[in-house]
N, C-alpha and C positions, 0 to 999 in steps of 0.2 A: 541570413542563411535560409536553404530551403530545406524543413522539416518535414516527416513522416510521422506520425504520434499512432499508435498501438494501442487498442483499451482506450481509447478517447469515451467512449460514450458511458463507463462505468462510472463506479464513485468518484476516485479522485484524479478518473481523464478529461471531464469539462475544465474542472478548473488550472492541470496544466495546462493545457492545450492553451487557452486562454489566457493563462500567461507568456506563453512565448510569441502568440500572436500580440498582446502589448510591450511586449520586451525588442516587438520589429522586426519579426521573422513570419517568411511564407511559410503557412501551418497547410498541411497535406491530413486529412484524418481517414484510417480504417475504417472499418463499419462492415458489420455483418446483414444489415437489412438498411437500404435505401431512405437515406431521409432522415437515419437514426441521429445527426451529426446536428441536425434542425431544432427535434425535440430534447436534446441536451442543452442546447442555448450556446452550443459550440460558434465564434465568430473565428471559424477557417477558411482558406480562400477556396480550398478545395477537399473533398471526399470521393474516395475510392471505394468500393463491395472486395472486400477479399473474406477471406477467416485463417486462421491459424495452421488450420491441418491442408489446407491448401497451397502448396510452394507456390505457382504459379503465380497465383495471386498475388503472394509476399515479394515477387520480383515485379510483378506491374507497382503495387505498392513502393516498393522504394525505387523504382528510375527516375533520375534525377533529382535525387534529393542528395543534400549534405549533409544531414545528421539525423538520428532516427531517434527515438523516444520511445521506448520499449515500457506501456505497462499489464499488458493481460498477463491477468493472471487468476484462478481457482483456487478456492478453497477450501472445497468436500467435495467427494465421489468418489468415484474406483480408483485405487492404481494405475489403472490402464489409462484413464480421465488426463491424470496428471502426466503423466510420460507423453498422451498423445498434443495433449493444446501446449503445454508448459515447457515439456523437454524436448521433444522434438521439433516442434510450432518455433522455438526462438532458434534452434538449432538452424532450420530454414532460414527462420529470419536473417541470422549473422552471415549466412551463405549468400543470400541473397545480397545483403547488405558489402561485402567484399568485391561481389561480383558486380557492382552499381559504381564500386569507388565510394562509398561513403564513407567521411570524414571522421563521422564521432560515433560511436554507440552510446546512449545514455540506456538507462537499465534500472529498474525500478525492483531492487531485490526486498528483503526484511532482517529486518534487528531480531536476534537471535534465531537465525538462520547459518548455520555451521559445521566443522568437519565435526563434532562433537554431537552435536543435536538432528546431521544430516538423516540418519534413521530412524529418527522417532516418531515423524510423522512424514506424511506421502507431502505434505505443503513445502515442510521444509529441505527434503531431498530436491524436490524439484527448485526449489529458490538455489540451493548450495549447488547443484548442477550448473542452473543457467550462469551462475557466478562463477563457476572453474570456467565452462564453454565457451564465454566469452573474452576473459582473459587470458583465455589459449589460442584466440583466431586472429592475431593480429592487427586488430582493429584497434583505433584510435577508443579509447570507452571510458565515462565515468560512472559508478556503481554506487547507487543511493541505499541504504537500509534505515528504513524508517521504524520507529517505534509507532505506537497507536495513533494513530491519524484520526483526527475529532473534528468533527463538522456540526453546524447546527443542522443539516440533511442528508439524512444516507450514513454506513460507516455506522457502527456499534453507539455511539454516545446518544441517538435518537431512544434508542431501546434502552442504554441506561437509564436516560431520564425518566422516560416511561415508568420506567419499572420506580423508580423514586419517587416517583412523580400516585402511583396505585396500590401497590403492594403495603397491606399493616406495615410488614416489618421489610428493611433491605437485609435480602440475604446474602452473603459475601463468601467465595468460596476457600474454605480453608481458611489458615489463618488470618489471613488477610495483610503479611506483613511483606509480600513480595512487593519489588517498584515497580513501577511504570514510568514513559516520561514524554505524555502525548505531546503531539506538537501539529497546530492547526492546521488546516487543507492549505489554505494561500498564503503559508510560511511553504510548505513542500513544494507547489505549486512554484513560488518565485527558487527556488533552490534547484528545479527542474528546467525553467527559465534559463539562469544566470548556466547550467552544466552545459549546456548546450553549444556555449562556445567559448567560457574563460579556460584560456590556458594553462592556468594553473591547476586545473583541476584535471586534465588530461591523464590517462591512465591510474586514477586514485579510488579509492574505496571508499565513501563519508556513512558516519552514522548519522540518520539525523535525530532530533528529539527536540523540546520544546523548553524554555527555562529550566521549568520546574519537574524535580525527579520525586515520586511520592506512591507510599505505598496503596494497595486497595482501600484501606484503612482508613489512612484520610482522603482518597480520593472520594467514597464515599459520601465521606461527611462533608468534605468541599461541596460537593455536589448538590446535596441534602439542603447546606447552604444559599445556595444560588439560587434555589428553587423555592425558597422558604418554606420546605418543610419542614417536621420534626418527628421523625418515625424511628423506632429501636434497630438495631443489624442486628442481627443475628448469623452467626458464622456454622456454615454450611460442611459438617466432616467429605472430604473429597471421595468416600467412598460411598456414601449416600449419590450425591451430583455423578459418580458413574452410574448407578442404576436410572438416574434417570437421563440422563444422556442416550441408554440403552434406547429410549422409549422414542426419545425429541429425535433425536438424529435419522430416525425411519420415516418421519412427517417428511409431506413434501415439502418443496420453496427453499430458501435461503436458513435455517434452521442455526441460531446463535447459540446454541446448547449440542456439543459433541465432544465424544471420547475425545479426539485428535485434539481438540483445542484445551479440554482440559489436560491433557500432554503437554502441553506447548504451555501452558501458564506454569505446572508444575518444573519444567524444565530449570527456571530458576527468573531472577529478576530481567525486564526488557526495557535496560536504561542505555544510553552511550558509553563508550568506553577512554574514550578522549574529545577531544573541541577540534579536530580539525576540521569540522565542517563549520564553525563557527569563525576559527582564526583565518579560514581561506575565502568562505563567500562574505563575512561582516553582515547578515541580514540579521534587520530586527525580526523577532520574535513575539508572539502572543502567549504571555504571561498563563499560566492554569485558568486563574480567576476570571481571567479575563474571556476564555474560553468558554468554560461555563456559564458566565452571565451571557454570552451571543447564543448560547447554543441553550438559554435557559427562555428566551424570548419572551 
């Protein structure tokens, strides 16, 4: 099939991309600035300059393709930030994509993103948006929601370790008993691969996540683990981490510390809620431990 892939040159678009180009498909990659698709280590047959807020663009982008790969996506800024790249950007997108004849949408939404949790944060309105949006245009789609995506580069687990890795003490926010249930870049990566064109997965919604379901708690001390450290946690009241939220979120650059996110953890655990993504694609998976030790290098 001939693919279009979105967000290729972000976190976790090299390594889709890259998998569907070994899975045997003509890969097509976006790009906001020439060349961007080279210093990712993207091995695609081709690259397009478009951006999001640009239809035009988003229709040169998917002519003649057969399936799209939808992953840009934001995480902090305005309001307006996320309406204009997120909700409106994919909006284009699926118009375009209709108007091309394209086959499948794949769509790269998040685990706990919902009609429940749609206004608590601008992140998760616009995921729970592109998720009605797409399901309403007629388009052939399969809809990923991933829990925490762990990499040994890029992606939060760099700055976990870190911080594991320097800090006296690890400090852990709140009680630290909510779960998580990461699940590695090239486990999501082959899950984005195989949506692309199995059948059975046509019009479906999958959680994905990783073996293992575990709270901050032992995540943690897994971590701590791996790393052979041995340093005390100490657990952080979440009213303290908003005042300094207040402070971090106003720095420029990529900033791992903001209200919205401590929202988004308080909202409740970010595990899967059944195995169909498990009973439908059969891909193995990278165990926690296992994560950790690659990602502990």
């Amino acid at each position: 099939m001939k693919v279009i892939v979105t967000g290729a040159t972000g976190f976790v678009g090299p390594s889709v991309a890259n998998a569907i180009v070994d899975a045997g498909h003509e890969v097509r990659v976006l790009e906001r600035k020439a060349g961007s698709w080279s210093k990712a280590r993207i091995r695609c047959q081709e690259a397009v300059q478009g951006d999001m807020t640009d239809p035009e663009s988003l229709k040169r982008a998917v002519a003649g393709r057969d399936a799209v790969v939808h992953l840009v996506a934001i995480r902090q800024g305005r309001k307006e930030e996320f309406q204009r790249v997120m909700i409106q950007g994919t909006r284009s997108l699926i118009g375009a994509a209709n108007e091309a004849g394209v086959r499948r949408f794949v769509l790269m939404s998040a685990l706990g993103a919902s009609e429940e949790t749609k206004d608590l944060v601008p992140y998760y309105n616009a995921k729970w948006t592109q998720d009605q949006d797409l399901r309403a245009s007629g388009l052939e789609h399969v809809i990923f929601r991933p829990s925490f995506i762990f990499s040994g580069e890029g992606g939060i687990l760099p700055t976990f370790r870190k911080l594991a890795r320097v800090a006296p003490v690890t400090p852990i926010i709140g009680a630290g008993t909510q779960k998580i249930q990461p699940i590695w870049i090239d486990d999501l990566a082959a899950y984005f691969a195989a949506g692309v064109d199995r059948p059975e997965a046509a019009n479906r919604v999958f959680e994905l996540g990783g073996p293992d379901q575990v709270s901050w708690n032992e995540f943690w001390e897994r971590l701590k683990k791996a790393l052979g450290v041995r340093r005390p946690s100490v657990h952080m009241p979440m009213a303290f981490m908003r005042l300094n939220a207040l402070v971090t979120e106003r720095l420029p650059g990529n900033i791992p510390l903001t209200r919205d996110l401590l929202r988004m953890l308080e909202a409740g655990d970010n595990v899967v809620t059944n195995d169909d993504a498990v009973a439908t694609f059969r891909l193995p998976l990278v165990p926690l431990d296992e994560q950790l030790r690659r990602a502990a290098g």
